[in-house]
C-alpha positions as CSV (number, residue, x, y, z in Angstrom):
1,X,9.3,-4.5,34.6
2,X,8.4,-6.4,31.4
3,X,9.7,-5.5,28.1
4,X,7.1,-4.2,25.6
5,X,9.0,-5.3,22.8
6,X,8.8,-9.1,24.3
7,X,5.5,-8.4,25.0
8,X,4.2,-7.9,21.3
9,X,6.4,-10.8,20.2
10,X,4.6,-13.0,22.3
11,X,0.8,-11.3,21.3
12,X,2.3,-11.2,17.8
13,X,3.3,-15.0,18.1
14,X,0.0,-16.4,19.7
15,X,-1.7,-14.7,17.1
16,X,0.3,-16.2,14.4
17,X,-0.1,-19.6,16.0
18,X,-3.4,-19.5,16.0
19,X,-3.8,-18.8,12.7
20,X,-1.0,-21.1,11.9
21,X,-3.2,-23.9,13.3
22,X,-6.6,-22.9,12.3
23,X,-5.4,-22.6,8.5
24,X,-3.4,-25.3,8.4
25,X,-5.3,-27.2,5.8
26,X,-4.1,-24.9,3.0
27,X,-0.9,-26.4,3.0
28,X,-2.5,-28.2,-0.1
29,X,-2.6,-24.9,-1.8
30,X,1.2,-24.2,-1.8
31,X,1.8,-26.1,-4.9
32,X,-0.5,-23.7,-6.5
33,X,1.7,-20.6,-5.6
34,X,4.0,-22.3,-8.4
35,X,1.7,-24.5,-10.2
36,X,-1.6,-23.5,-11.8
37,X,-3.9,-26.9,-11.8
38,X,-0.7,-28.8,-11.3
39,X,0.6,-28.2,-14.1
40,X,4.2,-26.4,-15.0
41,X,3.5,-25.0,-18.5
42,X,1.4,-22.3,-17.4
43,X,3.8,-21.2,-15.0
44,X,6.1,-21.8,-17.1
45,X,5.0,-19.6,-19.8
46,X,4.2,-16.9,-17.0
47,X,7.9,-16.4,-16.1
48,X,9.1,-17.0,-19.3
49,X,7.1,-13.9,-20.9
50,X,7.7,-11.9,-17.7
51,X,11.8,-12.4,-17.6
52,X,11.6,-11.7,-21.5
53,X,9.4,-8.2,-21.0
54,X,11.9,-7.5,-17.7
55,X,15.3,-8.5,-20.0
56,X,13.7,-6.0,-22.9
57,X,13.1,-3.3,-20.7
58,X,16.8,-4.1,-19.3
59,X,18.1,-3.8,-23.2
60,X,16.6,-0.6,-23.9
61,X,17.9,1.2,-20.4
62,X,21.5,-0.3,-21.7
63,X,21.1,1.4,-25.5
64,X,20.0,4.8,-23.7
65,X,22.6,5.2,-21.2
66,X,25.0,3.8,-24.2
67,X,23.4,7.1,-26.3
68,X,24.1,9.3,-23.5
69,X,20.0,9.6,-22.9
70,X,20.1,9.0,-19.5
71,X,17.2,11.5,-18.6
72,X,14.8,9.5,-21.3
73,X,13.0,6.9,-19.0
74,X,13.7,3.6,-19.8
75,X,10.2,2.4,-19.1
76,X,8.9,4.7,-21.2
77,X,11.1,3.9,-24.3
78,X,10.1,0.0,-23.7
79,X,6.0,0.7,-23.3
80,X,6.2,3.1,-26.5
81,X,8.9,0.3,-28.5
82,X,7.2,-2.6,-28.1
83,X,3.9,-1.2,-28.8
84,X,5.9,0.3,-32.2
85,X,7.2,-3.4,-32.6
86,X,4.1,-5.2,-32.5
87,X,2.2,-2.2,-35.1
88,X,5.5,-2.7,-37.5
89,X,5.1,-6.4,-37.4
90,X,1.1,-5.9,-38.2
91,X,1.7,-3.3,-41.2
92,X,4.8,-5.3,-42.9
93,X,3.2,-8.8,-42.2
94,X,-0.4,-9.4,-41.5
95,X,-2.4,-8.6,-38.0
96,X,-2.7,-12.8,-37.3
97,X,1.4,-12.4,-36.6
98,X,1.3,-9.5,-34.9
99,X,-1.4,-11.2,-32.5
100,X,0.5,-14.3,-32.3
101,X,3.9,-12.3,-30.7
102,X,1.4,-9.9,-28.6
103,X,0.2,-13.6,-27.4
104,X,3.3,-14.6,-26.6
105,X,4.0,-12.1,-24.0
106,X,0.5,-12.0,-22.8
107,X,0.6,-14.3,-19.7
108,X,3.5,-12.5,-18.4
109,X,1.8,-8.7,-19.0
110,X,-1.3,-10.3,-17.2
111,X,0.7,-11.3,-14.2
112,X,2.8,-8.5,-14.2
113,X,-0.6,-6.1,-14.5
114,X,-2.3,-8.2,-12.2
115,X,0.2,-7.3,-9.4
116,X,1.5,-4.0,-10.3
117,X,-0.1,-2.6,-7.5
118,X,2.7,-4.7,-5.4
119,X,5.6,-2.9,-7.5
120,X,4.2,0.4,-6.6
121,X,3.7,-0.5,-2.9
122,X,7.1,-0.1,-1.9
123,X,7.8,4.1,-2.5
124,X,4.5,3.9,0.2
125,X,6.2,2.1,2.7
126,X,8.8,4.3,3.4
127,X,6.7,7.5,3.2
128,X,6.7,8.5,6.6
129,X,10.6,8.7,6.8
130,X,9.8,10.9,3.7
131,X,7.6,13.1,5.7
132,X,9.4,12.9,8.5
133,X,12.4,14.5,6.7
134,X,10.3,17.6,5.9
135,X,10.7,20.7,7.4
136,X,8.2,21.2,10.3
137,X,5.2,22.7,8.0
138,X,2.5,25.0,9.0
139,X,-1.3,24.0,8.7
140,X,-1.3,26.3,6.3
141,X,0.9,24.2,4.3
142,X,-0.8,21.2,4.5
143,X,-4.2,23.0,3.6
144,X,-2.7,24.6,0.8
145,X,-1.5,20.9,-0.8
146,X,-4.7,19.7,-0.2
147,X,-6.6,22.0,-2.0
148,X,-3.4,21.6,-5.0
149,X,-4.9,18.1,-4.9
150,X,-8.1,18.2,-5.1
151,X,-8.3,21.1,-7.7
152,X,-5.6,20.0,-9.6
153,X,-7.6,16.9,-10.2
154,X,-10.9,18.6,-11.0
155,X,-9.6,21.3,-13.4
156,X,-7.9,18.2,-15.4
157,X,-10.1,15.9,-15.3
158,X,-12.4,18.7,-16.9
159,X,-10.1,19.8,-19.0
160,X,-9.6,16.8,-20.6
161,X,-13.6,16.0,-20.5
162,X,-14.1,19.1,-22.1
163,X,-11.5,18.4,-25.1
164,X,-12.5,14.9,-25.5
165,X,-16.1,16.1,-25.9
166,X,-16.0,18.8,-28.4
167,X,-13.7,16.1,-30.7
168,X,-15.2,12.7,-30.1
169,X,-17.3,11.4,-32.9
170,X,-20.9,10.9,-33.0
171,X,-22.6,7.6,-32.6
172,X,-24.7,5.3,-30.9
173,X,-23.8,4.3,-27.5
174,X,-23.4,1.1,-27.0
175,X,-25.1,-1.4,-24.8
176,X,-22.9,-2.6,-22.1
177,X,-22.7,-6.2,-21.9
178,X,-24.0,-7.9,-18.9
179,X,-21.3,-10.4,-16.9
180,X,-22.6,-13.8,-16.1
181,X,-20.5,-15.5,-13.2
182,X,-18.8,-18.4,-14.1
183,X,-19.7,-22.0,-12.5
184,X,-17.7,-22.8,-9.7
185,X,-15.5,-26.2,-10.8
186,X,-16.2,-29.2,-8.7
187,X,-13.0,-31.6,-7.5
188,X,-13.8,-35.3,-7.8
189,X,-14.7,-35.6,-4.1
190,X,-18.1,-33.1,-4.4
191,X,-16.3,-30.2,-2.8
192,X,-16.3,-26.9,-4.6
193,X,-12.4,-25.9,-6.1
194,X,-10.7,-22.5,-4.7
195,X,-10.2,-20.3,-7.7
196,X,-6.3,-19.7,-8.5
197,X,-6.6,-16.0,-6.6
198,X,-8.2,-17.8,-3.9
199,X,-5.6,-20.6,-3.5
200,X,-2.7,-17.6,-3.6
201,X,-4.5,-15.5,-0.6
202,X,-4.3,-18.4,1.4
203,X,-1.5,-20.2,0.8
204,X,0.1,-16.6,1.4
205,X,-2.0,-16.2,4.7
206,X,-0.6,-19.8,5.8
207,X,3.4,-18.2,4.6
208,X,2.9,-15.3,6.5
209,X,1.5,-17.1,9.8
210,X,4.6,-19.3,9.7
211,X,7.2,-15.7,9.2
212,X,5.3,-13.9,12.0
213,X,5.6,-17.0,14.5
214,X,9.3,-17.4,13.2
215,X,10.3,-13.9,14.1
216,X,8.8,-13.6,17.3
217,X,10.3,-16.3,18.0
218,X,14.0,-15.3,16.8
219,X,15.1,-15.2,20.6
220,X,15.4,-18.5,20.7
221,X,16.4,-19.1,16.8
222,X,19.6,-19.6,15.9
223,X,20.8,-16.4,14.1
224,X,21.3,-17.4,10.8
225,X,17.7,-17.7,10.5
226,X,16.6,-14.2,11.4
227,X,17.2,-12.3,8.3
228,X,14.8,-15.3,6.3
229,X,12.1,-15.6,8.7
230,X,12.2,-11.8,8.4
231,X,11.9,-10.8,4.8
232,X,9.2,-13.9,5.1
233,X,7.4,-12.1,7.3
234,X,7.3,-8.6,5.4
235,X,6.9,-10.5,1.9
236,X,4.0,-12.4,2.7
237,X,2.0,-8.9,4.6
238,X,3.1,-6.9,1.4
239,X,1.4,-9.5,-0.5
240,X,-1.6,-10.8,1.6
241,X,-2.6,-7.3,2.1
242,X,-2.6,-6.0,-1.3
243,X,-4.3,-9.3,-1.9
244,X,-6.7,-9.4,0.8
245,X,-7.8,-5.4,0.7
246,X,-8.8,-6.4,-3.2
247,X,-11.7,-8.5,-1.2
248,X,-13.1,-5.4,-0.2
249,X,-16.5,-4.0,-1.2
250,X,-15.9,-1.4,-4.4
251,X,-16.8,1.6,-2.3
252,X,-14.8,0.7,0.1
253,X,-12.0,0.6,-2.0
254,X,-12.5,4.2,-3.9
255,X,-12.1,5.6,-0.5
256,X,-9.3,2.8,1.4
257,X,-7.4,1.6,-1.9
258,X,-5.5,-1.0,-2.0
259,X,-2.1,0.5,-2.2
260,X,-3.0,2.4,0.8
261,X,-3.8,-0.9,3.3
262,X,-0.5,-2.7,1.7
263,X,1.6,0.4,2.3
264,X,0.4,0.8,5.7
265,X,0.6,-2.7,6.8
266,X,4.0,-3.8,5.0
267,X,5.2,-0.8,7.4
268,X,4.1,-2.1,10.4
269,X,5.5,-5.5,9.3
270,X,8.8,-3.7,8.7
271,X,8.8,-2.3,12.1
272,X,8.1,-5.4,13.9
273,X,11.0,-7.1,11.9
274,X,13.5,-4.6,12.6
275,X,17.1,-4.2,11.9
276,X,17.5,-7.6,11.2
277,X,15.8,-7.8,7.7
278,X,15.0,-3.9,6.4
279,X,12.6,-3.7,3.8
280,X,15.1,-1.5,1.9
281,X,18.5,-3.1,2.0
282,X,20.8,-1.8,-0.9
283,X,19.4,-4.1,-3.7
284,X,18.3,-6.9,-1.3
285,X,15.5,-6.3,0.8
286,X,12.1,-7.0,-0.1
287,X,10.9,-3.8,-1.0
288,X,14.0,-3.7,-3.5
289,X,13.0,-7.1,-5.1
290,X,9.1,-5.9,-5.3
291,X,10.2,-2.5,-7.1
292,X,12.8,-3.7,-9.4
293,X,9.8,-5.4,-11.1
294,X,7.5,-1.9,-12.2
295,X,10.1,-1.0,-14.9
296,X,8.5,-4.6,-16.2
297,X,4.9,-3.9,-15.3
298,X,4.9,-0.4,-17.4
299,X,6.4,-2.1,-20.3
300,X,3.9,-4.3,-20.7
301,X,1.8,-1.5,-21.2
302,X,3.1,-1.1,-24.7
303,X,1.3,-4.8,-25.2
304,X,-2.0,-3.9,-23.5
305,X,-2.1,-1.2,-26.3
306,X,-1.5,-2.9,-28.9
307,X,-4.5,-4.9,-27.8
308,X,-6.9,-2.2,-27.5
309,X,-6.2,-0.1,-30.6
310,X,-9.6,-0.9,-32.3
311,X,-11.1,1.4,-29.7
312,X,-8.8,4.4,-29.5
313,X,-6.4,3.9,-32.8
314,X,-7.7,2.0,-36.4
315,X,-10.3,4.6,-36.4
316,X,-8.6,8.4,-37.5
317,X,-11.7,10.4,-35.6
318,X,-10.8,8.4,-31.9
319,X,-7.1,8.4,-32.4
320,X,-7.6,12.4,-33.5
321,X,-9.6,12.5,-29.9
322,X,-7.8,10.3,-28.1
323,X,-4.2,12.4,-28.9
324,X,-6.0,15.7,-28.5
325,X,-6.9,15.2,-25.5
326,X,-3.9,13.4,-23.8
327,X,-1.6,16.0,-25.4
328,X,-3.8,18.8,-24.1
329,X,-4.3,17.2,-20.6
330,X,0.0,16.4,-20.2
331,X,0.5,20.4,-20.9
332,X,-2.6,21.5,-18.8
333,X,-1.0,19.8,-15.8
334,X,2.4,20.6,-15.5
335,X,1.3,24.5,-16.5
336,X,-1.4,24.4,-13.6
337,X,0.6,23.0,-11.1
338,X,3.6,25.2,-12.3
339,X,1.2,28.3,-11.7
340,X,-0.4,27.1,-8.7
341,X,1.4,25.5,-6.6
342,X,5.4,26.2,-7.8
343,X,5.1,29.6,-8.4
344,X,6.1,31.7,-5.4
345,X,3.5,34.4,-6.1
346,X,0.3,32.0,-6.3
347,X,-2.0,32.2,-2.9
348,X,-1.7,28.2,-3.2
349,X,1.6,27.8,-3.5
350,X,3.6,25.6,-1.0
351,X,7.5,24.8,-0.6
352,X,9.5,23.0,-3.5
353,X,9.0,19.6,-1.4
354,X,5.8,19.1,-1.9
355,X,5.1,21.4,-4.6
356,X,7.6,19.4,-7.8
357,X,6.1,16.4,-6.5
358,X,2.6,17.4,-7.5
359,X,4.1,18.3,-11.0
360,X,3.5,14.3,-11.2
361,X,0.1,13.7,-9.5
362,X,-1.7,13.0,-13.0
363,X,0.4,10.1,-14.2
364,X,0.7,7.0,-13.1
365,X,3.4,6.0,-10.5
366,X,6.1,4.5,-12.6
367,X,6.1,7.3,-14.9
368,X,6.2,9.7,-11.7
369,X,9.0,8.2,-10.4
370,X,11.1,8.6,-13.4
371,X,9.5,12.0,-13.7
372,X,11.0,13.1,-10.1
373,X,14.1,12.4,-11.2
374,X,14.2,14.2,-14.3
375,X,13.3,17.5,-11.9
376,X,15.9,16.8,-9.5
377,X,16.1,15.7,-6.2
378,X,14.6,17.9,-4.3
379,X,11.5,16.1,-5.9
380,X,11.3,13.2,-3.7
381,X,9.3,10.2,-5.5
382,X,7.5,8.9,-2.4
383,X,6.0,11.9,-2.2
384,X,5.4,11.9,-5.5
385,X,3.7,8.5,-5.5
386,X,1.6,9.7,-2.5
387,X,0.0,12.5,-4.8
388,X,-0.6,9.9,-7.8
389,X,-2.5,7.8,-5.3
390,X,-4.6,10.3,-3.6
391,X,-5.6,11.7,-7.0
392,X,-6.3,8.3,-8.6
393,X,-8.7,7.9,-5.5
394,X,-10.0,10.8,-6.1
395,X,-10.6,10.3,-9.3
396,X,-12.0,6.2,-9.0
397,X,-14.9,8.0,-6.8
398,X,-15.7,11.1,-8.1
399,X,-14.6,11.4,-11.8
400,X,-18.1,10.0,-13.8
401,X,-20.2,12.2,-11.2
402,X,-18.5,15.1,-12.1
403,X,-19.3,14.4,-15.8
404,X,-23.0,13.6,-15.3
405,X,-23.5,16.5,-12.9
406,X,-22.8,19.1,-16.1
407,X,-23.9,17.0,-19.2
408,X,-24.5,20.4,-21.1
409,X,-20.4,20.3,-21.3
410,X,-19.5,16.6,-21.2
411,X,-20.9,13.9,-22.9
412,X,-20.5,11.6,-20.6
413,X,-22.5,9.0,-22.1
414,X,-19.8,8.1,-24.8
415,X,-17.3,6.0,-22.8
416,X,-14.5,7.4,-25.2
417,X,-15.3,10.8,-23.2
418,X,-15.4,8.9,-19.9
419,X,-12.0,6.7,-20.8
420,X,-10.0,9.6,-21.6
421,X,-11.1,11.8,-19.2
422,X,-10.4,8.9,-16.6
423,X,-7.0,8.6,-18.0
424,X,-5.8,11.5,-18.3
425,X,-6.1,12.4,-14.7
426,X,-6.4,9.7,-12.8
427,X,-4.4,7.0,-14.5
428,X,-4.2,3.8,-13.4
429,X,-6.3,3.1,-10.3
430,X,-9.0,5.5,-12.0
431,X,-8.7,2.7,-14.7
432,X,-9.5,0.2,-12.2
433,X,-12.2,2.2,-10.9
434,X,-14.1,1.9,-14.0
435,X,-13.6,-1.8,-14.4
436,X,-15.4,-2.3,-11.2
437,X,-18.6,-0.6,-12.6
438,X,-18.5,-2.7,-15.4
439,X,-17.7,0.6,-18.1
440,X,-15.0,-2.2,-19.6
441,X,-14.7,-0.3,-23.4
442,X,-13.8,3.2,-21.2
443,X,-11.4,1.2,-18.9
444,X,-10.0,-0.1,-22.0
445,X,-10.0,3.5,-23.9
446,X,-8.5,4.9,-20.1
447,X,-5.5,2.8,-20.2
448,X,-4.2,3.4,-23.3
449,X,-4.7,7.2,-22.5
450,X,-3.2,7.0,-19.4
451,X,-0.2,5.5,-21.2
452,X,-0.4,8.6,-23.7
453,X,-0.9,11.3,-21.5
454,X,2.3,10.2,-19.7
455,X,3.6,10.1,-22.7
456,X,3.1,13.5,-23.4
457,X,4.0,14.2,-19.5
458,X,7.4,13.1,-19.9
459,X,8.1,14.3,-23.1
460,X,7.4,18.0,-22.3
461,X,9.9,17.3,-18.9
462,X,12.2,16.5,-21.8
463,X,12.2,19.5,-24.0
464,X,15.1,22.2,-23.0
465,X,14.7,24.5,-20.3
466,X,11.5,22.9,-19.2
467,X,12.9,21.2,-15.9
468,X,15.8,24.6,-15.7
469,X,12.6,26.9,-16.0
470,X,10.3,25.1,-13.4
471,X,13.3,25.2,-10.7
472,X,14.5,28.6,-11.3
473,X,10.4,29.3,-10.1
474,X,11.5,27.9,-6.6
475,X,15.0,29.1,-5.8
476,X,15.5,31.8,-8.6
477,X,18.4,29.9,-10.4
478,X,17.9,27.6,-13.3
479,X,20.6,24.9,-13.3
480,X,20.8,25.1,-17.5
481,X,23.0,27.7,-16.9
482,X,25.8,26.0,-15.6
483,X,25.7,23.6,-19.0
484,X,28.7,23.3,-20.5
485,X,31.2,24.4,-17.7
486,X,33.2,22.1,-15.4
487,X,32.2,22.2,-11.8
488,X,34.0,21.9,-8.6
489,X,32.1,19.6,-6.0
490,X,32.4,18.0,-3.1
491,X,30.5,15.4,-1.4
492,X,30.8,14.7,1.7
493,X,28.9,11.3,3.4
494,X,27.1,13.1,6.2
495,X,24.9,15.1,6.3
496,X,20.6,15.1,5.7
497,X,19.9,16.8,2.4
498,X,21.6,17.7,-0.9
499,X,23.1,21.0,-1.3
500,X,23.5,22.9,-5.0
501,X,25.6,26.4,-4.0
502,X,26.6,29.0,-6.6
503,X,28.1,32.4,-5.8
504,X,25.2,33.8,-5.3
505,X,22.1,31.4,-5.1
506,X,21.5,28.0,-2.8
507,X,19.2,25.3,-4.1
508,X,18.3,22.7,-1.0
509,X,17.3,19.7,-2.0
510,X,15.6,16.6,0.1
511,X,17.1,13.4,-1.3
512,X,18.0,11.6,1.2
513,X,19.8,7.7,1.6
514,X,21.0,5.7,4.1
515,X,23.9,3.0,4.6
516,X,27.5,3.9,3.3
517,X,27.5,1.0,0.9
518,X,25.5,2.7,-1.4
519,X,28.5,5.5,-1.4
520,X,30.3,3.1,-2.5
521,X,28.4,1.7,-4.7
522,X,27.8,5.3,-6.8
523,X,31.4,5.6,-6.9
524,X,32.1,2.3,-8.4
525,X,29.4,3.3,-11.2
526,X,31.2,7.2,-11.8
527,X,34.5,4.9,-12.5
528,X,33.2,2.6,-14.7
529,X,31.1,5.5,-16.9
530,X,34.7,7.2,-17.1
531,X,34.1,7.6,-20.5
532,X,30.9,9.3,-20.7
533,X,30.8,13.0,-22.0
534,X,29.6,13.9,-18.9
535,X,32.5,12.9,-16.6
536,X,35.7,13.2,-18.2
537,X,38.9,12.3,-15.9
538,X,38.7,10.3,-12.6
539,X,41.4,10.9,-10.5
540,X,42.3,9.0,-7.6
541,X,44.3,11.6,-4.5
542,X,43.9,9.9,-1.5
543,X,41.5,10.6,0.7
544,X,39.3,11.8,-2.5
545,X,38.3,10.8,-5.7
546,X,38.1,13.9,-8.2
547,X,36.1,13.5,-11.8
548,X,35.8,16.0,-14.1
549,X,32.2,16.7,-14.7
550,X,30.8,19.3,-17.7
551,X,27.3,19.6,-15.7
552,X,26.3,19.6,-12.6
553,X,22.9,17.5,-13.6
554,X,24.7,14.6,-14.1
555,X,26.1,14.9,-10.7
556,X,22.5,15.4,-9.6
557,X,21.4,12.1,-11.4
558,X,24.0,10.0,-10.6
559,X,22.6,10.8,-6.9
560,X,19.6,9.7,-7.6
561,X,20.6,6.7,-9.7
562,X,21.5,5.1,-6.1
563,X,20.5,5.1,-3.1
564,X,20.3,5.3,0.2
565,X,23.4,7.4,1.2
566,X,22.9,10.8,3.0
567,X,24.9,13.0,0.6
568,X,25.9,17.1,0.5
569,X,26.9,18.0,-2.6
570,X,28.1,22.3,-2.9
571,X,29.0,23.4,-6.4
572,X,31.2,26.1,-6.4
573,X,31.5,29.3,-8.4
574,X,30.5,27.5,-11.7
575,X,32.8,30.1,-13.6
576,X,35.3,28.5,-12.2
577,X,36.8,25.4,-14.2
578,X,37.1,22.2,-11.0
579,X,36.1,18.7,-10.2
580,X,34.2,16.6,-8.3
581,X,36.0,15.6,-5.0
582,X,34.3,12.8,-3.2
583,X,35.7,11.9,-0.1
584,X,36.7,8.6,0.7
585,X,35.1,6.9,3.5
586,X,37.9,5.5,6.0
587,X,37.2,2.2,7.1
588,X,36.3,0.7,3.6
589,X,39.3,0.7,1.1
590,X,42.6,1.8,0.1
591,X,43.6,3.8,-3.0
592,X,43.0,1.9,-6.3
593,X,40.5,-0.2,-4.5
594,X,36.8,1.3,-5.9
C-alpha cells in the first residue's frame, strides 16, 4: 500500500521541477534580490537605514526595561521618539536638516513598509494551533464574535467619521491628481526590463521551485541538508505569496487580503516541511526571523509622520481634528468592546479568549500584539491579529460607502474625514485600501491617524486599573490587588494553559508554548534581571529555582516575554508572603548551571 506522504513529495516534486525548468531563465534576476540595477549602494543604503531603525528600536526597549517600564511598548516609544527627534531637530535647526536625517532613513522605512505585511504574516500562520487550543465553542459563540466584529467596526468607524466631521475645517476640496504610468525601460538588446518588484517575484518563484524539489527530495539528501532546503522552502512561499497575492485585482484583494493568502499558504508550506525545519523554532525558524523585524517596521512609522505633517499637523485646525478624533476613537473602542463583548451581562458577550483579543481589533497588528500582552495572557495575540485583519478588510471594502451612504452626517468629501475615519478603525490595510483608489492625501492623513489612535489605544491600556478593571469583568478578580505583596508560585513544565489561583477566585488563561528550551531560556532571563524591583532573591534548592517576586504581573509578563513552553503557573493565597518555585527540568542541568 503506497504511502501518501511519498506520494505528495513526489506530486510536490514534479511540480516544482517543472517549474524549476520552465522558469529557469530568471536565474539572471537573482543578482537583483541583492542588487538594484547592479549596483551595491542602493542596497547598501537599504540595510544600512534598516539595521539603524532596527538597532534604535533595540536601544529604546534596553532604556525601558532599564526604567523598569516594561509594560510601555518598545515600538511604540521608538515610532513616537523618532518622530519627536526629527520635529526637535526642525524647530532648533531649520526644516532642510530635519529633511535631510528623515532622508537618511528613508530607503530603509520604504523597504521595511513595503514588506511589513511579511512581519505580520507570521502570528497568522500559527492560528489554527491558536484555535485549536480553544475550548470546543458553540455556534453561538462564533456568531456572537462575528457580529463583535462587524459592529465594532461600524460603530467606530462612525464614531470617528462623526467627530472628524463636526471639527474638520472648511475648504475646497481638492482635485485628485491623475497617475500617468511610467515608460517601461528598454535593455540594450530591444527587450522590455522587469521592474525591481518584478525581478524579486521571480527570482523568488525560481528560489522556492528549487526548496520545494530539495525537500521532497530529502529521502535521498544527505541529512545535513534538510533543515536548509526546508526553511528555503517556507521562506520563499511566505514571500512569493505575499508577493504574488499583491498581483491580484483590488477587489479581489478587499475581500482575499494579502496577509490572508501568505498566512494560509506559508502554513501549508510548514506542514509539508515538517519537523525538520518548524517555522517557529525558539529564535531560529523563519517565522522568528520574519517577526523579529515588525518592532522595525512600526518604528519607521515615526518617519512616515514626520513626512506627512503638512496634512494633519503645521495647520492648528487639522491637528485639533486629527487628535480629536484619534483620542475619541482609542477610548470609544476599548469602552465598546469592554461593554459588548467583555462584559458578562451583554447579549453579545463571548468567553475571555476571544473577547480581550477584540479589545485590539482597531489598531494595527504590531501595536495589538504588544497590546495582548499588556492584558495578560489569556489574550492570545494570534487571535488578536486575526480580528485586526478581518476588520481592516472590512474596513478596505466598506468604510467610504458607509460615509457616502449618510452624507447628511459625514462629510465624506473632505479626505481629512475619510483619512481619519479610515485610520482610526481600520488601520493599516484600510490605509492601503485607499491608496488603491487613488484617495493618496486621505491615505496619507489615515496613516498618521492610525499611528495616533494607537497611540491613544495603548496609552489608556497604560493608565492604572485599566487592564486590573477589564479582567476583573471576566473572572471577578482584578490582579491590581495583589500589588505590592510577595507571591508564592509554582510552575510546573506541563501542562496546556496558564493558571492564576487565589483563595477564592481562578483566572485561566490560554498562553500556550512549546519546546522545553524556551523554559530554559525564561529562567536564564529571571536570573540575570535579579536585580529588578520586581524579583528580589533567586534562590537556587535543587530541583527548584525560587525568586521572590512583589507582583504576580511580572510573573505573567515574563511568560509572555518567551515562548513556546506550555507553562501552569497557581499563585497562592496572595496574603501570604512566598516565592516563585520553578521546577527544574531533569535531563538539562545541574544546580548552578542556569
Amino acid at each position: 500500500m503506497s504511502d501518501p506522504k511519498a506520494n505528495l513529495r513526489g506530486v510536490v516534486g514534479a511540480a516544482a521541477a517543472i517549474v524549476l525548468v520552465s522558469r529557469i531563465r530568471d536565474v539572471r534576476h537573482l543578482p537583483r534580490l541583492l542588487l538594484d540595477k547592479g549596483s551595491p549602494t542602493q542596497s547598501l543604503h537599504v540595510l544600512a537605514s534598516s539595521l539603524a531603525i532596527y538597532g534604535y528600536e533595540r536601544f529604546v526597549a534596553m532604556i525601558l526595561r532599564r526604567l523598569g517600564m516594561t509594560r510601555m511598548p518598545s515600538t511604540l516609544a521608538a515610532m513616537l521618539s523618532l518622530f519627536a527627534a526629527l520635529r526637535c531637530v526642525q524647530k532648533l535647526r531649520d526644516r532642510q536638516t530635519s529633511d535631510r536625517l528623515a532622508d537618511l532613513l528613508k530607503p530603509g522605512v520604504d523597504f521595511l513598509g513595503k514588506w511589513m505585511g511579511l512581519f505580520l504574516a507570521p502570528p497568522l500562520v500559527s492560528l489554527d494551533a491558536s484555535i485549536a487550543r480553544l475550548p470546543p465553542y458553540s455556534g453561538a459563540v462564533w456568531a456572537n464574535t462575528s457580529a463583535l466584529l462587524g459592529i465594532g467596526w461600524g460603530a467606530t468607524h462612525c464614531a470617528a467619521a462623526a467627530v472628524a466631521s463636526s471639527l474638520v475645517p472648511q475648504r475646497a476640496a481638492p482635485t485628485p491628481a491623475k497617475s500617468v504610468a511610467a515608460p517601461a525601460k528598454q535593455e540594450a538588446n530591444g527587450n522590455t526590463q522587469v521592474s525591481q518588484d518584478e525581478a524579486v517575484r521571480r527570482s523568488w518563484v525560481l528560489l522556492g521551485a528549487a526548496g520545494f524539489l530539495g525537500v521532497a527530495c530529502s529521502p535521498a539528501l544527505p541529512l545535513v541538508m534538510h533543515r536548509p532546503l526546508g526553511m528555503l522552502c517556507e521562506m520563499s512561499t511566505t514571500v512569493c505569496s505575499f508577493a504574488l497575492s499583491k498581483l491580484l485585482p483590488d477587489a479581489v484583494q478587499r475581500v482575499l487580503h494579502p496577509l490572508v493568502i501568505c498566512a494560509v499558504s506559508s502554513n501549508l508550506a510548514s506542514r509539508f516541511v515538517g519537523p525538520t525545519a518548524p517555522y517557529f523554532d525558539e529564535g531560529r525558524g523563519v517565522g522568528d526571523k520574519l517577526f523579529q523585524w515588525l518592532p522595525a517596521a512600526v518604528t519607521g512609522l515615526g518617519v512616515r509622520m514626520y513626512n506627512t505633517t503638512g496634512l494633519w499637523l503645521d495647520n492648528a485646525d487639522d491637528f485639533k481634528c486629527v487628535l480629536a478624533t484619534c483620542s475619541a476613537s482609542g477610548c470609544f473602542s476599548i469602552l465598546l468592546t469592554t461593554l459588548g463583548a467583555v462584559n458578562p451581562k451583554s447579549p453579545l458577550t463571548v468567553p475571555a479568549p476571544l473577547s480581550l483579543p477584540l479589545l485590539h481589533r482597531s489598531v494595527m497588528s504590531a501595536l495589538g500584539i504588544e497590546g495582548s500582552q499588556a492584558i495578560g495572557p489569556e489574550c492570545d495575540p494570534k487571535l488578536a491579529v486575526a480580528s485586526i485583519l478581518i476588520t481592516g478588510c472590512i474596513g478596505a471594502s466598506l468604510g467610504n460607502t458607509l460615509l457616502e451612504a449618510f452624507p447628511a452626517i459625514f462629510k465624506s468629501s473632505s479626505p481629512l474625514v475619510r483619512g481619519v475615519a479610515m485610520g482610526c478603525s481600520a488601520h493599516s490595510i484600510g490605509t492601503a485600501g485607499l491608496i488603491s483608489f487613488g484617495d493618496t492625501e486621505a491615505a496619507a492623513i489615515s496613516g498618521a491617524s492610525m499611528c495616533l489612535a494607537g497611540t491613544m489605544h495603548t496609552l489608556v491600556l497604560q493608565l492604572p486599573g485599566v487592564v486590573s478593571g477589564i479582567r476583573s469583568l471576566v473572572s471577578g478578580l482584578a490582579l491590581g490587588g495583589f500589588s505590592g505583596r510577595p507571591v508564592r508560585c509554582a510552575w510546573s513544565c506541563f501542562g496546556a494553559a496558564v493558571q492564576l489561583q487565589s483563595s477564592a477566585e481562578t483566572i485561566e488563561s490560554y498562553r500556550t508554548f512549546s519546546g522545553m528550551a524556551s523554559a530554559v531560556r525564561l529562567l536564564r532571563h529571571l536570573r540575570l534581571r535579579q536585580r529588578s524591583p520586581r524579583c528580589h532573591e533567586i534562590r537556587d534548592t535543587a530541583p527548584h529555582l525560587e525568586l521572590v517576586l512583589t507582583r504576580p504581573e511580572s510573573v505573567i509578563h515574563f511568560v509572555q516575554g518567551f515562548g513556546d513552553v506550555f507553562l501552569r503557573v497557581s499563585c497562592h493565597d496572595h496574603a501570604v508572603p512566598g516565592a516563585l518555585a520553578v521546577p527544574r527540568p531533569p535531563h538539562v542541568c545541574r544546580a548552578g548551571t542556569w
